[in-house]
LUMLO-547295 format. One record per residue (C-alpha): x, y, z. Coordinates in steps of 0.001 Angstrom, whole numbers, plus 500000, padded with zeros to 6 digits. Layout:
<sites>
XYZ
...
</sites>
This chain:
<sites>
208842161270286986
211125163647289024
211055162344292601
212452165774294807
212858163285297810
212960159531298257
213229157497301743
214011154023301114
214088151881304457
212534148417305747
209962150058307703
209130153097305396
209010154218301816
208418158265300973
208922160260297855
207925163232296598
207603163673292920
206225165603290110
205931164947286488
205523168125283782
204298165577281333
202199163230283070
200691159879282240
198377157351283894
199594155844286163
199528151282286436
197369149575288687
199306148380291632
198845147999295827
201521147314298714
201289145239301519
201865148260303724
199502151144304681
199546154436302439
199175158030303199
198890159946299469
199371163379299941
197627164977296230
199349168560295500
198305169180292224
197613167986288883
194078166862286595
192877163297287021
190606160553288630
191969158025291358
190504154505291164
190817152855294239
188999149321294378
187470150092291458
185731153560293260
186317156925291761
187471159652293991
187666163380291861
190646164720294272
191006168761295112
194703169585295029
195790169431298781
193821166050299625
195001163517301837
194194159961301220
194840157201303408
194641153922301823
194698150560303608
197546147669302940
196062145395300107
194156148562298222
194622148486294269
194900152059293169
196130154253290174
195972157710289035
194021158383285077
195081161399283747
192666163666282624
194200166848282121
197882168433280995
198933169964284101
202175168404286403
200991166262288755
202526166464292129
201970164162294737
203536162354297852
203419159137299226
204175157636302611
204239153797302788
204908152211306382
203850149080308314
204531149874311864
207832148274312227
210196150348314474
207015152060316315
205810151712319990
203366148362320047
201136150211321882
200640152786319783
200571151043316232
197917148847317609
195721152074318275
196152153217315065
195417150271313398
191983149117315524
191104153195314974
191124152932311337
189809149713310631
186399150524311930
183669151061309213
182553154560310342
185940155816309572
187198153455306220
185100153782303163
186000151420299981
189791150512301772
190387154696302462
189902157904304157
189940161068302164
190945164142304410
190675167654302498
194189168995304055
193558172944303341
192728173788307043
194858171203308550
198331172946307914
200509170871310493
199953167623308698
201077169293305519
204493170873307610
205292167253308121
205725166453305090
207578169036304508
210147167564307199
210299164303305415
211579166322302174
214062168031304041
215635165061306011
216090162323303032
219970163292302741
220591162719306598
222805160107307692
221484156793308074
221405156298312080
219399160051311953
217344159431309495
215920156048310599
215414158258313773
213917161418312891
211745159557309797
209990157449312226
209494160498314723
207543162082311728
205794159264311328
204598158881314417
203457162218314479
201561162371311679
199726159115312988
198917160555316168
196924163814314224
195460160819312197
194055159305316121
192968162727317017
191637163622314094
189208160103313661
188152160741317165
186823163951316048
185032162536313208
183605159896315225
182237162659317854
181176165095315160
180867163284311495
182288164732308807
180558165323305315
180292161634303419
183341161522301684
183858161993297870
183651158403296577
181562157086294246
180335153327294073
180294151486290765
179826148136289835
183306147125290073
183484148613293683
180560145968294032
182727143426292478
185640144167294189
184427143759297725
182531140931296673
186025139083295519
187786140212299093
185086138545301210
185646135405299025
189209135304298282
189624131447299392
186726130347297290
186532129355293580
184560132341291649
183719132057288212
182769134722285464
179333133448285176
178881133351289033
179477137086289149
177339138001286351
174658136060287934
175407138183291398
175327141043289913
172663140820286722
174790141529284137
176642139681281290
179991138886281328
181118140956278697
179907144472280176
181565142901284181
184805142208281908
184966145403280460
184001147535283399
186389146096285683
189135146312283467
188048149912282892
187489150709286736
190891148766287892
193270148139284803
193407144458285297
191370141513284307
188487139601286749
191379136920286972
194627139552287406
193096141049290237
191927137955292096
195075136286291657
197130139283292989
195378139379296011
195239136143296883
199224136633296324
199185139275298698
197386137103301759
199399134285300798
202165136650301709
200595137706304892
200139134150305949
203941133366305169
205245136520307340
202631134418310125
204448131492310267
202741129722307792
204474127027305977
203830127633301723
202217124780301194
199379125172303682
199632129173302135
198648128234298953
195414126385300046
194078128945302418
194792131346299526
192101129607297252
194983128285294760
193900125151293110
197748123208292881
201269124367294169
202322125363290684
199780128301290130
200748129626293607
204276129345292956
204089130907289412
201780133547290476
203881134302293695
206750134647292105
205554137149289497
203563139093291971
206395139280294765
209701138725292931
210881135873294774
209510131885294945
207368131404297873
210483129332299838
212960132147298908
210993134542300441
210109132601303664
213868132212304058
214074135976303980
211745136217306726
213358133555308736
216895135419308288
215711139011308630
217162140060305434
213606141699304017
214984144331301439
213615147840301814
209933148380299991
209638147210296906
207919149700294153
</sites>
């Protein structure tokens, strides 16, 4: 992967990249929102096990938590960019507009929103700006990066508004089992699911749910479930909550799964990274 521009700060991550030889991509999600700006290039994104056939110039915007990945299905260089961010640095007020905006079901479809960016050339200037600021000096860049930013997520308000006032065409997603799986697993993340409860659900046996979902989403029944649970444990830690107490409201059975899985999942035991939090020393995204 060439990356043509990379932003690497605590409250944002951007780069810009294309590959002449590409591959397909890993399953993975971040904690932080995503907006996926698709230039070019011959493949399927899976997001929560849905499958979205993207035009070149697309704009997705995927919520924190999503597991995504791009299969290749073609030869030609895929070129993409890729905002993450999580509010920090931008006006309360604001942030909390965006986020009630998008989390309402008329506007989110399977954890995203795919915008078709051809006739919206503004949004497509602004990323332009991020490429051409990523060399700036620290003090401007933290500046003028989260003026972008904030730019791009006011269109975003203006532009759901719209859709809620005048819908737009159903997006291009389409539901498969896994999807059903997937949101299934979310609304029971605390509990204890087995195999042969979800191809009871879902009337099928547990060989064709094992190997659709590790089709659809690259990861095991079990890799998926665990990683998210990781990822609210984490939420619940950056909430005040003490590991422990984490772990249980997580649906982990015993401290020792939570730790192992933590640690894997998030690069640092479940203490270190509460003392991180407590300190203020969070590292810039992790990727």
């Amino acid at each position: 992967m060439a990356a043509l521009a990379v932003i690497n700060r605590p409250d944002m991550y951007y780069h810009h990249s294309v590959d002449q030889n590409p591959d397909s991509g890993r399953l993975h999600c971040h904690a932080q929102y995503e907006l996926y700006y698709f230039i070019s290039g011959e493949g399927e994104y899976y997001i929560e096990g849905s499958r979205i056939m993207l035009e070149p110039h697309t704009l997705v915007l995927l919520r924190p938590a999503a597991f995504h990945f791009f299969h290749l299905t073609g030869n030609s260089p895929y070129e993409r960019c890729a905002l993450h961010f999580n509010g920090e640095g931008l006006p309360e007020d604001d942030w909390q507009l965006f986020t009630d905006l998008t989390s309402q079901k008329s506007i989110q479809a399977d954890h995203l929103t795919v915008i078709p960016l051809g006739d919206w050339p503004d949004m497509q200037q602004l990323f332009s700006k991020m490429n051409q600021i990523y060399q700036l000096p620290t003090d401007e860049l933290r500046m003028i990066s989260r003026s972008i930013l904030l730019e791009m997520l006011a269109r975003l308000v203006s532009y759901f508004r719209r859709w809620q006032q005048d819908p737009l065409p159903p997006q291009p997603v389409k539901r498969t089992l896994t999807s059903e799986v997937t949101d299934y697993l979310n609304a029971h993340l605390p509990e204890s699911v087995s195999l042969d409860e979800l191809a009871a659900k879902f009337f099928v046996s547990k060989y064709h749910l094992c190997r659709t979902f590790k089709r659809s989403t690259g990861a095991t029944v079990l890799e998926y479930l665990t990683q998210k649970r990781v990822l609210l444990a984490r939420s619940l830690l950056e909430q005040g909550l003490l590991p422990k107490h984490a772990a249980i409201q997580c649906g982990f059975t015993d401290y020792s799964s939570f730790y192992r899985a933590f640690k894997k999942y998030v690069g640092l035991s479940p203490r270190q990274y509460e003392q991180k939090l407590i300190s203020h020393e969070m590292e810039p995204f992790r990727h």
